[in-house]
N, C-alpha and C positions, 0 to 999 in steps of 0.2 A: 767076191767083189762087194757085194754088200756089204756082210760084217765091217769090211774096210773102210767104208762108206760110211759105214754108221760109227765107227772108232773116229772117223777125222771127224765130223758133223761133232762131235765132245770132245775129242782133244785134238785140235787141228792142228798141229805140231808134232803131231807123232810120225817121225821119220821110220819106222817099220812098219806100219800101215799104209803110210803113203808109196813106200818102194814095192809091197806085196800086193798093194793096187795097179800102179802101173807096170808091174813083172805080170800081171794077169793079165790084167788089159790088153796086151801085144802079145802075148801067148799066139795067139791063134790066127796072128796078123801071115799071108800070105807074104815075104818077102824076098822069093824068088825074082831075080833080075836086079833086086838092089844094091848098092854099093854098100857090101857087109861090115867093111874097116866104120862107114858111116855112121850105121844105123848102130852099132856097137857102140863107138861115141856117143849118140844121140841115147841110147836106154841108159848106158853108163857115168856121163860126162858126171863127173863129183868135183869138178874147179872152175873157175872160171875161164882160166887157158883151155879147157876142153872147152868148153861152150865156144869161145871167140875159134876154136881150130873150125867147128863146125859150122859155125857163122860164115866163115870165109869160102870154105867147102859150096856152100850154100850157096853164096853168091858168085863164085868163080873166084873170088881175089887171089 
C-alpha cells in the first residue's frame, strides 16, 4: 500500500496504482453479512450507470 501511495503522491493519474491501492485496501475488510451483488458494484463500478445503480441501492430508490 505504500509503494501505491507513493506512485499516486508523483503521478496522480495513474489508474493501476490507484486500483492496486484500493484492491488492497479491502482485502482484509470483514464483509460477512453484507449485500455481495453491492459491495461488488461498489470495488468494481467502472461507469457511471454502476455508480448511479449503487446510489439508488443506497438510498432505497
Amino acid at each position: 500500500m505504500k509503494i501505491c501511495r507513493n506512485i499516486l503522491s508523483i503521478y496522480p493519474d495513474d489508474v493501476e496504482a490507484e486500483e492496486s491501492l484500493r484492491r488492497l485496501a479491502t482485502r482484509n475488510i470483514d464483509i460477512s453479512g453484507l449485500n455481495l451483488d453491492m459491495y461488488d458494484t461498489f470495488i468494481n463500478a467502472d461507469s457511471k450507470e454502476k455508480l448511479i445503480e449503487l446510489e439508488r441501492w443506497l438510498i432505497g430508490y
